[in-house]
TITOR-31924 format. One line per field, with one value per residue (C-alpha): residue in one letter; residue number from 0; z, x, y. Coordinates in Angstrom, 3 decimals, always signed. Example, Ala and Ser with C-alpha at 12.3 -4.5 7.8 and 13.67 -1.06 7.14 Angstrom:
2
resn	a_s
resi	0_1
pz	+7.800_+7.140
px	+12.300_+13.670
py	-4.500_-1.060
***
This chain:
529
resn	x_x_x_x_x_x_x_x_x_x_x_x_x_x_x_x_x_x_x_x_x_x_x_x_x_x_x_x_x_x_x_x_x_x_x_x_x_x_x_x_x_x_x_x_x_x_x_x_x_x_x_x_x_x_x_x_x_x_x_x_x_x_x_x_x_x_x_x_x_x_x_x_x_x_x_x_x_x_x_x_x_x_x_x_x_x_x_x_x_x_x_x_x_x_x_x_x_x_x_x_x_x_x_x_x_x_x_x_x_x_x_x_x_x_x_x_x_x_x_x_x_x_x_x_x_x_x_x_x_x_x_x_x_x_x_x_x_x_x_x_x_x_x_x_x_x_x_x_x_x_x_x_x_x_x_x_x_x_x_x_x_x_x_x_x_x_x_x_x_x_x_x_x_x_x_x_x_x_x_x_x_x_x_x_x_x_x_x_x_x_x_x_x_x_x_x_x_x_x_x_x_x_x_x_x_x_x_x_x_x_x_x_x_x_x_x_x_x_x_x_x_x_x_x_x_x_x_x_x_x_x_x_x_x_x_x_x_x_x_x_x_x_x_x_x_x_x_x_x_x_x_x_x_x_x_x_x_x_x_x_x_x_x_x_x_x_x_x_x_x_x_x_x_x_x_x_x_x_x_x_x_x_x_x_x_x_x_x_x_x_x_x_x_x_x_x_x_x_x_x_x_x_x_x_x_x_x_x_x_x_x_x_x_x_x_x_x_x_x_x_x_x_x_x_x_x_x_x_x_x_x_x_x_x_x_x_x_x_x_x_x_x_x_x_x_x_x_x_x_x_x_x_x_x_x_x_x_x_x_x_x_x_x_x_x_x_x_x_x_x_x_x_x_x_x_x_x_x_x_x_x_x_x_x_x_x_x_x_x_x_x_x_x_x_x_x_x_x_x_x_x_x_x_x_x_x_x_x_x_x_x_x_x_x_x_x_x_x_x_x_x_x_x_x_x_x_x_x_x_x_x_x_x_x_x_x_x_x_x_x_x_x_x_x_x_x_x_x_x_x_x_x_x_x_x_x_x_x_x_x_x_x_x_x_x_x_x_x_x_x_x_x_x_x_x_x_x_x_x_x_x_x_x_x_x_x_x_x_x_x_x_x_x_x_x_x_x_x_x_x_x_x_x_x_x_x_x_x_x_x_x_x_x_x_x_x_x_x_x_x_x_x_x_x_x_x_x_x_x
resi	0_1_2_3_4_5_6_7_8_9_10_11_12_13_14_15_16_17_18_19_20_21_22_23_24_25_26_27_28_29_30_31_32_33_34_35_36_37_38_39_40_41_42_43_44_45_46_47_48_49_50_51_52_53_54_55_56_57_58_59_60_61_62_63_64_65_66_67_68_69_70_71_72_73_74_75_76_77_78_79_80_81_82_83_84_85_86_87_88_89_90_91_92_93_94_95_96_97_98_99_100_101_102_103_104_105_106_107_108_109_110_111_112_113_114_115_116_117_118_119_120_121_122_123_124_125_126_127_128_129_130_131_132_133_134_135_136_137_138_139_140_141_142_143_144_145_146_147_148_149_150_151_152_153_154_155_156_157_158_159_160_161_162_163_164_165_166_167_168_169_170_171_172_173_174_175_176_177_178_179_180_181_182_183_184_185_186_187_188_189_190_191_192_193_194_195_196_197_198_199_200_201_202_203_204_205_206_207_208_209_210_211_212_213_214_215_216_217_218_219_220_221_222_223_224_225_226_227_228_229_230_231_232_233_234_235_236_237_238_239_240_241_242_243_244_245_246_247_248_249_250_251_252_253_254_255_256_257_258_259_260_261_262_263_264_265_266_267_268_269_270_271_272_273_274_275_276_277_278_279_280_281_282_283_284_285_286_287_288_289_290_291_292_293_294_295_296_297_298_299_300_301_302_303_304_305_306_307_308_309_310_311_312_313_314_315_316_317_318_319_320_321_322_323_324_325_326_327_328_329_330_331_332_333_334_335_336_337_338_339_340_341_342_343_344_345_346_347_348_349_350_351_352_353_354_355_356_357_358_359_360_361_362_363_364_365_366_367_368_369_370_371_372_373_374_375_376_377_378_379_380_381_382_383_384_385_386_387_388_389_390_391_392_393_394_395_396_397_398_399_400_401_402_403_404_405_406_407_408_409_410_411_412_413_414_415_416_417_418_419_420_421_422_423_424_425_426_427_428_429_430_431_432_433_434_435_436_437_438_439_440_441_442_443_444_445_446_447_448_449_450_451_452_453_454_455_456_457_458_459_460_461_462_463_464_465_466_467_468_469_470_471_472_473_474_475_476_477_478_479_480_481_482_483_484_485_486_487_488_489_490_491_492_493_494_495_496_497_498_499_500_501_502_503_504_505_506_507_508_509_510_511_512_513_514_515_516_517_518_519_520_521_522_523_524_525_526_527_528
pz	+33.866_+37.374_+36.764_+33.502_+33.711_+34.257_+31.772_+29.721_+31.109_+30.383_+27.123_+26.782_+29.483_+27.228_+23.651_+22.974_+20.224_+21.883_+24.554_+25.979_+28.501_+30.148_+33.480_+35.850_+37.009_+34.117_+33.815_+37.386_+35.488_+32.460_+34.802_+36.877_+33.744_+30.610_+28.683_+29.697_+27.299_+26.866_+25.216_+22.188_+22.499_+21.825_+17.757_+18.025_+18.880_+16.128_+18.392_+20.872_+22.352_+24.848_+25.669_+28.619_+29.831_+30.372_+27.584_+25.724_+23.737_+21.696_+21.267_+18.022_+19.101_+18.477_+14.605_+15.917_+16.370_+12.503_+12.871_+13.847_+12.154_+14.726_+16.918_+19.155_+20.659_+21.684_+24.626_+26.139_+26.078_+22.822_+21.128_+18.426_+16.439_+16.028_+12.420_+12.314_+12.135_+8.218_+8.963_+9.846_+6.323_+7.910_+9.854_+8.880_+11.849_+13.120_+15.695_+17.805_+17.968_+21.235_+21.720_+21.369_+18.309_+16.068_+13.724_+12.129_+10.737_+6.445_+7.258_+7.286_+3.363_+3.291_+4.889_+2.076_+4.236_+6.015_+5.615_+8.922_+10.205_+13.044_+13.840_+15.515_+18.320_+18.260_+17.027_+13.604_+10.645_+7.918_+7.228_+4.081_+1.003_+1.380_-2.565_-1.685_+0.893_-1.870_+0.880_+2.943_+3.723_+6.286_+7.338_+11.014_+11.294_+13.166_+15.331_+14.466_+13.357_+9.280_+7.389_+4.190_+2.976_+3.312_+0.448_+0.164_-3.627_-5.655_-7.693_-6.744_-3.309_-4.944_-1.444_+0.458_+1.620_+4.988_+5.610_+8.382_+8.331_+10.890_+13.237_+11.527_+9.831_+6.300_+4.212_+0.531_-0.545_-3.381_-7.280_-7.514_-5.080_-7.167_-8.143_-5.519_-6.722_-3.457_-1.517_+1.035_+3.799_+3.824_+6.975_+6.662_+8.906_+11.274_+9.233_+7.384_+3.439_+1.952_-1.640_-2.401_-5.201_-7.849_-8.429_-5.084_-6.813_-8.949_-6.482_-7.427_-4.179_-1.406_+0.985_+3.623_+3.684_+6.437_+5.462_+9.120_+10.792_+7.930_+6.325_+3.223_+0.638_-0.783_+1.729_+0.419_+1.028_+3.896_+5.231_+2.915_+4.782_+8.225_+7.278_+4.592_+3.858_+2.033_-1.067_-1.259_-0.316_-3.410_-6.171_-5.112_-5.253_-9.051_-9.881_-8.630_-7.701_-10.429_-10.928_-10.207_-12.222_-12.728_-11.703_-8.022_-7.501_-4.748_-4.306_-2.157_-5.317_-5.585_-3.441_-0.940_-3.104_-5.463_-8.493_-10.374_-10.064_-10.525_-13.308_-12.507_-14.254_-15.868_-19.544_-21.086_-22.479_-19.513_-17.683_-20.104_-20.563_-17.233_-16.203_-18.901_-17.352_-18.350_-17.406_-16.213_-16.577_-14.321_-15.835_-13.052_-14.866_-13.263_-10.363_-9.057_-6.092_-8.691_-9.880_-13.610_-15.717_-16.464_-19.987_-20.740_-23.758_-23.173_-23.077_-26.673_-28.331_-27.101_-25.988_-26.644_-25.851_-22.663_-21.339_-17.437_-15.481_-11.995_-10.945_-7.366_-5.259_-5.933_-4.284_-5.231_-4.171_-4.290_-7.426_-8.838_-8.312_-9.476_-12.847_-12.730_-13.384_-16.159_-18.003_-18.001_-19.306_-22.091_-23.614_-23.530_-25.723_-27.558_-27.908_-27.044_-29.401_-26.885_-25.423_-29.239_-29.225_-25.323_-22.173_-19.912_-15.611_-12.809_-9.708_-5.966_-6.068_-1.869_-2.144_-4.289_-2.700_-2.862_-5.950_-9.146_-12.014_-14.496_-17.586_-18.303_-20.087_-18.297_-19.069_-17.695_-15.226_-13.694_-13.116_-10.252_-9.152_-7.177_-9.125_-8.679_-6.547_-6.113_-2.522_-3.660_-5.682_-9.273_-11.404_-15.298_-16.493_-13.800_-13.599_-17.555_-17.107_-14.274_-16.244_-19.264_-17.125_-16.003_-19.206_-20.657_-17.558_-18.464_-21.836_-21.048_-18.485_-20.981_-23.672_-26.237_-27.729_-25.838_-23.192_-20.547_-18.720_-18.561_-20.110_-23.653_-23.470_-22.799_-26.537_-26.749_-24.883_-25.837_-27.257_-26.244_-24.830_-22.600_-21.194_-20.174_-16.703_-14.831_-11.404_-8.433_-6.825_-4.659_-7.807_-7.219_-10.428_-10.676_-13.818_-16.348_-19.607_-21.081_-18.208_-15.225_-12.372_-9.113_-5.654_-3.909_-5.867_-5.585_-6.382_-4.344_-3.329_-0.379_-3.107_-3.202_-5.942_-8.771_-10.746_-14.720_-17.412_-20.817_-22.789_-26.212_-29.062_-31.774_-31.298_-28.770_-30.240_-29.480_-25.469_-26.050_-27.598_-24.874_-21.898_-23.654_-23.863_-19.951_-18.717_-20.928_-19.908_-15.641_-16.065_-18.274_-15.709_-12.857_-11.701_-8.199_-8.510_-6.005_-6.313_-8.037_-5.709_-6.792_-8.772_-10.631_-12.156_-13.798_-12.968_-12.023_-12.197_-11.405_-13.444_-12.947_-15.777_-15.311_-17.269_-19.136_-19.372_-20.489_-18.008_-18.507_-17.820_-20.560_-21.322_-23.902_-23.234_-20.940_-20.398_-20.580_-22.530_-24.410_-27.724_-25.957_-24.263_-27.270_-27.165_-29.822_-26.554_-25.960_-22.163_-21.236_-20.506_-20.507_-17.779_-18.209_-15.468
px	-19.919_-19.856_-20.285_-17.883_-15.038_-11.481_-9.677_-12.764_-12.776_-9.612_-9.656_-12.144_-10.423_-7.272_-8.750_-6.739_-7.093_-6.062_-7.330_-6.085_-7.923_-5.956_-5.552_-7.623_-9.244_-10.702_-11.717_-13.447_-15.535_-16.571_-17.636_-19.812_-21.669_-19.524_-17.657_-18.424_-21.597_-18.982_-16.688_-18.921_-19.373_-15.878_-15.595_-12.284_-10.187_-8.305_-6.872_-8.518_-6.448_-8.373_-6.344_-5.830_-9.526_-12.258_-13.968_-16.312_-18.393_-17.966_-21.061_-22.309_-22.000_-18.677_-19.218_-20.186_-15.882_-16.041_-12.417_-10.536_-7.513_-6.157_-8.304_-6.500_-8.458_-6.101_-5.542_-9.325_-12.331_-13.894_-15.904_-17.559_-17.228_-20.066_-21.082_-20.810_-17.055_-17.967_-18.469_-14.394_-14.138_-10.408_-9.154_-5.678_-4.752_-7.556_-5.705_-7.956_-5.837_-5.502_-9.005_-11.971_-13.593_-14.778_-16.071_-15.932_-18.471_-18.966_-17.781_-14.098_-14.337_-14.816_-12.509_-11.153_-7.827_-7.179_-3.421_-2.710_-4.896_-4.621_-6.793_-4.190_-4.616_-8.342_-11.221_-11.523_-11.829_-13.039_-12.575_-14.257_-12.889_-10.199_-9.912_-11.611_-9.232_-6.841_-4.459_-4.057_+0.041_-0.400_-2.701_-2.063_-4.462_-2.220_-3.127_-6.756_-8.551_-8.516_-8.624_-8.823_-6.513_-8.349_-9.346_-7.077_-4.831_-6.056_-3.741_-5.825_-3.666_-0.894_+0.506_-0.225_+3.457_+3.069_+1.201_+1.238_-0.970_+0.884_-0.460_-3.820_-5.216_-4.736_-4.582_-3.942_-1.632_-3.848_-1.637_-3.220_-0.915_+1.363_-1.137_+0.133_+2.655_+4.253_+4.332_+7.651_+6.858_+4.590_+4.222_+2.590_+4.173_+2.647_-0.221_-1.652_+0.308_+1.742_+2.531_+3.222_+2.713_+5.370_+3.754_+5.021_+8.100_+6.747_+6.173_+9.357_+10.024_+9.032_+11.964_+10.798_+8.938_+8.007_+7.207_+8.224_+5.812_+3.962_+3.807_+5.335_+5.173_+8.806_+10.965_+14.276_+11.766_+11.016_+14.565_+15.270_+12.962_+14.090_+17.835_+17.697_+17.360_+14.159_+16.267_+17.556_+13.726_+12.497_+15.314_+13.900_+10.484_+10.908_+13.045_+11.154_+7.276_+4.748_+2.731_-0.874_-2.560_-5.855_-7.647_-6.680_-7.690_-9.595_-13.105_-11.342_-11.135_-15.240_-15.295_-18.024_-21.054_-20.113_-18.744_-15.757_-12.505_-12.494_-10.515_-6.669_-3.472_-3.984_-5.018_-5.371_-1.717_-0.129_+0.801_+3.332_+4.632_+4.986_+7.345_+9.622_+12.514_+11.584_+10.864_+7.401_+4.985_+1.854_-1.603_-4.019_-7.164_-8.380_-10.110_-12.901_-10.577_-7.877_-8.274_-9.048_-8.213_-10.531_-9.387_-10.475_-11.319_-9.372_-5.904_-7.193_-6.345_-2.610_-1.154_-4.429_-2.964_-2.121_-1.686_-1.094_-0.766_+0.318_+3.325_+3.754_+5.586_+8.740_+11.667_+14.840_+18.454_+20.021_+21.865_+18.581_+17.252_+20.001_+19.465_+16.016_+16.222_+18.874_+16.800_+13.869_+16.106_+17.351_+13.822_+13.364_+16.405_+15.326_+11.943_+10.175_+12.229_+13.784_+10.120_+9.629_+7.104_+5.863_+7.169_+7.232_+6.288_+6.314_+5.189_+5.438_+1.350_+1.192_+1.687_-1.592_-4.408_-7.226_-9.524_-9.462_-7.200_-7.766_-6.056_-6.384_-4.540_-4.727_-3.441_+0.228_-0.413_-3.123_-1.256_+0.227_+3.132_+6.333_+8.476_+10.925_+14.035_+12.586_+11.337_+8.801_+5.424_+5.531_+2.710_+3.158_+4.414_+6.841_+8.197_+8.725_+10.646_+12.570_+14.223_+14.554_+17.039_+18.108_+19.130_+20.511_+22.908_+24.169_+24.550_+26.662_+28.291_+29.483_+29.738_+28.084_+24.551_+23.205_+20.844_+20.911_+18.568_+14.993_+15.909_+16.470_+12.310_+11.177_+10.680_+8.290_+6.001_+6.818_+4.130_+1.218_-1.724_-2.417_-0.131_-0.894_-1.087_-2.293_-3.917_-4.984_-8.476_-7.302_-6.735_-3.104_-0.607_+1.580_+2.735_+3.741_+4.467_+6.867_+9.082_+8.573_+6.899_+5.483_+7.789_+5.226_+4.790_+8.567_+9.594_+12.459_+14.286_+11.692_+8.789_+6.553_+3.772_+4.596_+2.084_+3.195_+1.615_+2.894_+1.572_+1.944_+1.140_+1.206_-1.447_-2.581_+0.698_+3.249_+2.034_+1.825_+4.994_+6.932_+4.922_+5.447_+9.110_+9.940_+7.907_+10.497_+13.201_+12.481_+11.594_+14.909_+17.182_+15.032_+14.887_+12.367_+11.973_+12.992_+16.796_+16.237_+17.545_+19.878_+16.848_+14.956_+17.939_+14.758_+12.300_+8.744_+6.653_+3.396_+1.138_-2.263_-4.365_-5.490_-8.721_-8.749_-12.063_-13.789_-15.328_-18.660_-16.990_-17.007_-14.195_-11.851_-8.695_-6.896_-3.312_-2.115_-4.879_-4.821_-2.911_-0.014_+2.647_+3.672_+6.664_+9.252_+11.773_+10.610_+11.981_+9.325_+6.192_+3.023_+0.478_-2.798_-5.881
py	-4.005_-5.333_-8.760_-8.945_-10.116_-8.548_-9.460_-8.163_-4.842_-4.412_-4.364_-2.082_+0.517_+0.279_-0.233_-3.379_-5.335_-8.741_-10.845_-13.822_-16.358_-19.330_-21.209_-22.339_-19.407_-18.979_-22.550_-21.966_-19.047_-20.965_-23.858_-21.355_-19.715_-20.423_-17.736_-14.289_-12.856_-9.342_-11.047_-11.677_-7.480_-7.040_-6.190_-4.240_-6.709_-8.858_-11.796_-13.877_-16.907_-19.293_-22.237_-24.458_-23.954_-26.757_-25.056_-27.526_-25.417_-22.376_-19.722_-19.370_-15.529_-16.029_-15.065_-11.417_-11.335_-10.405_-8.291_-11.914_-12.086_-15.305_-17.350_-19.587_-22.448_-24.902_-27.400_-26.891_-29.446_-28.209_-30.842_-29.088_-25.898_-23.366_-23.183_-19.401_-19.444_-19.003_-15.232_-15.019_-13.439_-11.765_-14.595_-15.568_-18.088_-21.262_-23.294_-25.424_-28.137_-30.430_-30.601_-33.237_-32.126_-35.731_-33.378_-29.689_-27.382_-26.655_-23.071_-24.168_-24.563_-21.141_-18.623_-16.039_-15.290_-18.136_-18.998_-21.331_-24.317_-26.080_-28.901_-31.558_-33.989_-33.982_-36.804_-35.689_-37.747_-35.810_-31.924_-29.760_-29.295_-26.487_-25.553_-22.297_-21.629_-19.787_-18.395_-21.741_-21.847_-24.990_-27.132_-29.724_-32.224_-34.733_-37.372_-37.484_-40.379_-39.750_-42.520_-40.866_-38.039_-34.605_-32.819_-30.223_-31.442_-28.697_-26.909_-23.940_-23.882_-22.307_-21.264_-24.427_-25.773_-27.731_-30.921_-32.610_-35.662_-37.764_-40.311_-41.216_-44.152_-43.075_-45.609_-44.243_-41.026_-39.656_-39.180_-35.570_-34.839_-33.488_-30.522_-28.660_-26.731_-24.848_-27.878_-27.994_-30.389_-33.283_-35.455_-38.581_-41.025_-43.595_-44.064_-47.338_-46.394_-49.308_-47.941_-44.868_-43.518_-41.930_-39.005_-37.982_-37.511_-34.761_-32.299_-30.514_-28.065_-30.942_-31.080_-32.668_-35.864_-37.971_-42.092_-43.819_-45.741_-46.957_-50.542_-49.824_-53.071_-52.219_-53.142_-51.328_-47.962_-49.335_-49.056_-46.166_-43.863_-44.933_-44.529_-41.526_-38.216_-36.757_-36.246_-40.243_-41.562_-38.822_-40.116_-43.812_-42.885_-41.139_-44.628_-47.379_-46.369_-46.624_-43.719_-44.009_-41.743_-40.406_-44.127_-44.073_-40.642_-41.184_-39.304_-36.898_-35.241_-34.278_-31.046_-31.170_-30.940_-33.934_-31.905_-33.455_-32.285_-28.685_-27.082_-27.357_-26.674_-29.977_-30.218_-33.652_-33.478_-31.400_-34.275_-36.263_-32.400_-31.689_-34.458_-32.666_-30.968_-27.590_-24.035_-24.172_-20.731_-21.052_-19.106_-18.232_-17.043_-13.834_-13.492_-11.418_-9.784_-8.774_-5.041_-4.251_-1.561_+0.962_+2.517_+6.555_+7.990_+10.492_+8.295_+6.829_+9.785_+9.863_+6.192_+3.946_+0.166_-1.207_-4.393_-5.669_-9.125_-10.418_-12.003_-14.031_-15.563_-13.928_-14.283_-11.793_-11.174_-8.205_-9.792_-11.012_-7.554_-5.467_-8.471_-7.782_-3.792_-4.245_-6.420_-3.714_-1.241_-3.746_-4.421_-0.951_-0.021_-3.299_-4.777_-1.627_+0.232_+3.165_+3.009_+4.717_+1.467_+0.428_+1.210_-1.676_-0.737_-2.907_-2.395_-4.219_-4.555_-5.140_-1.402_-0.441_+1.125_-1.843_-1.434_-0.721_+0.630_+4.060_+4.199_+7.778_+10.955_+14.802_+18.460_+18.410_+20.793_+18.256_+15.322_+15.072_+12.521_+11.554_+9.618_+7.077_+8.728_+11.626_+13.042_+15.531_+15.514_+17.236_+18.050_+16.807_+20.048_+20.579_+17.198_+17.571_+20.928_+19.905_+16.566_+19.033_+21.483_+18.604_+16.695_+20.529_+20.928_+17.515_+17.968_+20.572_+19.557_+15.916_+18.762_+16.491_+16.375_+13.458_+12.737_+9.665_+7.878_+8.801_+11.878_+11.068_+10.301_+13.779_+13.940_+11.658_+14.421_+17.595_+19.304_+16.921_+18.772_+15.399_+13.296_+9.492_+8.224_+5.046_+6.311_+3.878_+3.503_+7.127_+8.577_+8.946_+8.545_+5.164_+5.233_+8.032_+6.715_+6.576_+8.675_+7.302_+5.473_+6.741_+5.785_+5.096_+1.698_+1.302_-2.384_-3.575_-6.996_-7.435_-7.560_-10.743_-10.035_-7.665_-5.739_-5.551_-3.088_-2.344_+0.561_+1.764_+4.434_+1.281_-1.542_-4.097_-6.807_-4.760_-4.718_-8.343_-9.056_-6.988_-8.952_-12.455_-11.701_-10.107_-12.939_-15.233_-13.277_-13.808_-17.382_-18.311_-16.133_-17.064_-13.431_-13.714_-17.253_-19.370_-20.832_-24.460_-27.116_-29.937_-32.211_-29.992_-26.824_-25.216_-22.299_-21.898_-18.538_-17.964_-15.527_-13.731_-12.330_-8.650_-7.332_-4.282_-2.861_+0.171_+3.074_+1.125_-2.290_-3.963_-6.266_-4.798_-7.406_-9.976_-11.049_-13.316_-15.537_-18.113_-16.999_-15.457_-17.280_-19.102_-20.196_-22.177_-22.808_-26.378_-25.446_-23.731_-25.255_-22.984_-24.517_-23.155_-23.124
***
């Protein structure tokens, strides 16, 4: 320990989980023997930030970091990347801009949790593919020496907003742009584009796009994008630039080991459709790192069917949300038939317990939950008595013979030896059908991804019917979708199919696939991956 640094040793004497290097003193120690071999000890920490060094070469010991979550490179001599960055399976932030790197290693194309990279002011002119990168929110890789347009227009980047492109050599903007469907800012300017392309104009939330500095052929865009706002240069672009289509899609397109254009949203018709105005309903088909549910035999025998999906990238109000819960409760006193047919749950699913899903049914005095509003835990039996006293008292109390709320379910119950129950990879009850939902997956305004399951006594359509129509019902309203801006006054939602499997694991169902979604409103538009 002697010889290791101090800035080293103390973050071991204090169990930090950062540490960062800068300045010339720690320039003079990387010129003497280059980074400190303790550093590459150090697999606590979650956030290392060297910058302003005359680093110019990164250990491949660096991969032994495996808890990264951000790794901050920037303003040092670095000229190439060690090719065991691909074990950063938890890194969320890459920045290693301002740098000399010409060129990067294949294990940027894949890095699970990446959501920020920075690769700006360096020698670059050619990244990977990043249609693995699922999570990717930005991506800098300004002032380089690109000539091309990196690979990253896959409509599998369904987070991807920010591009920034800018002072490069690019020559074309590809027409499968428009695949990416979160897309907010694109920066592109001082570059070598001279037409650009009208599909541009279909990425429906871009608000901020950057043309100066380029030798555009249309000279009225020319001045439009020097003297205009993004919204002006877009209602040009959608007017007067010819789309490209699939014939200039440039072999950016072929991820990294020459494969054609991986399955997108597109279908051979989905195109013409798309440039519909119309409510547009995103399929994602499931995904190995989404939980399934595991179905009992046990729940057969009381409340067999059940049906689940994923929602994202919501967005509510408090008047969106307060919409949001009154629709629930009107499908259940409609479609679901006073949850006499399904019960329809939702969940905020950043709040599960990672893993998987049981579907199951217990003895009442074995189930054990805290339900919504309620600040203690109950078993089955005692939850059931307690809403019973409850609903008596205000029966009485009203002096009439009817119940309110979740009380006028309890019937639906009484008497069954087993009640049904959805429990989380702790084996801790979400859902109690048809009462009541656990708090501790509590949806609220601040939730982003929302966890849906419909279950019923009837048959596998009734869950189907009661999904297709909620997931009409938020798209129409635009309950958690993002406010439409002044060009485009329709919705978008995005939806994730959910498996429902046996105990053995053998598929028994998905939602939403294929046959459902079917919809006579010609203003919705059901985009399928």
């Amino acid at each position: 320990m002697s010889d290791t640094w101090f800035e080293i040793t103390q973050v071991i004497k204090e169990n930090r989980h950062e540490l960062v290097l800068s300045g010339p003193d720690v320039s003079e120690k990387i010129l003497q023997n280059g980074l400190d071999p303790a550093l590459f000890k150090l697999d606590g920490i979650n956030y290392l930030n060297i910058n302003h060094t005359c680093l110019e070469d990164v250990p491949d010991q660096i991969g032994d970091l495996q808890n990264l979550t951000n790794l901050v490179l920037h303003s040092n001599a670095i000229r190439k990347l060690p090719k065991t960055i691909d074990k950063f399976n938890k890194l969320k932030v890459l920045d290693c801009s301002r740098n000399k790197l010409d060129e990067s290693p294949d294990g940027l194309e894949n890095l699970p949790q990446l959501m920020s990279l920075n690769l700006g002011s360096n020698l670059l002119s050619h990244v990977p593919s990043q249609v693995s990168n699922t999570k990717l929110c930005t991506i800098d890789l300004s002032h380089n020496r690109f000539e091309i347009f990196p690979d990253v227009c896959y409509s599998e980047l369904i987070h991807l907003a920010e591009i920034k492109v800018n002072d490069n050599l690019i020559k074309e903007i590809p027409a499968n742009i428009s695949l990416l469907p979160s897309l907010k800012l694109l920066d592109i300017g001082n570059n070598q584009i001279s037409v650009v392309p009208g599909e541009i104009a279909d990425c429906i939330k871009l608000k901020d796009l950057n043309l100066k500095g380029n030798k555009l052929s249309d000279k009225r865009l020319y001045k439009l994008v020097d003297q205009c706002r993004t919204k002006q240069v877009l209602d040009y672009i959608r007017q007067h630039c010819p789309k490209i289509g699939s014939s200039s899609v440039n072999s950016n397109t072929k991820s990294k080991k020459g494969k054609k254009n991986r399955k997108s949203f597109e279908s051979d018709n989905v195109n013409a459709e798309i440039e519909q105005s119309a409510h547009k309903l995103y399929i994602l088909k499931v995904s190995d790192s989404i939980p399934v549910v595991k179905i009992s035999e046990d729940v057969k025998k009381v409340r067999p069917h059940i049906l689940a999906c994923i929602v994202k990238n919501l967005k509510f109000t408090e008047d969106s949300f307060k919409k949001f819960i009154q629709l629930q409760t009107r499908l259940h006193e409609g479609i679901c038939d006073k949850r006499n047919a399904a019960t329809l749950a939702t969940h905020d699913f950043d709040l599960f317990t990672v893993g998987d899903l049981t579907y199951t049914a217990k003895p009442p005095n074995d189930i054990e939950i805290k339900p919504l509003i309620r600040n203690k835990i109950f078993t089955g039996a005692e939850l059931f008595q307690q809403l019973q006293t409850e609903a008596d008292n205000l029966r009485k109390e009203k002096k009439r013979n009817v119940y309110s709320g979740i009380h006028k379910y309890l019937y639906l119950l009484e008497g069954k030896p087993l009640y049904p129950c959805l429990l989380d990879a702790k084996d801790q009850v979400i859902s109690f059908p048809p009462i009541t939902n656990s708090d501790i997956t509590k949806m609220s305004t601040n939730t982003k991804t929302m966890f849906v399951e419909v279950t019923s006594a009837l048959n596998q359509q009734t869950c189907k019917k009661v999904l297709d129509e909620f997931l009409k019902e938020l798209i129409i309203q635009g309950l958690g979708c993002e406010a439409p801006d002044e060009r485009n006054k329709f919705h978008e939602l995005l939806v994730e199919q959910v498996k429902i499997v046996d105990l053995e694991g053998n598929m028994k169902s998905v939602y939403p696939s294929r046959t459902d979604l079917v919809y006579d409103d010609d203003n919705i538009i059901v985009v399928r991956e």
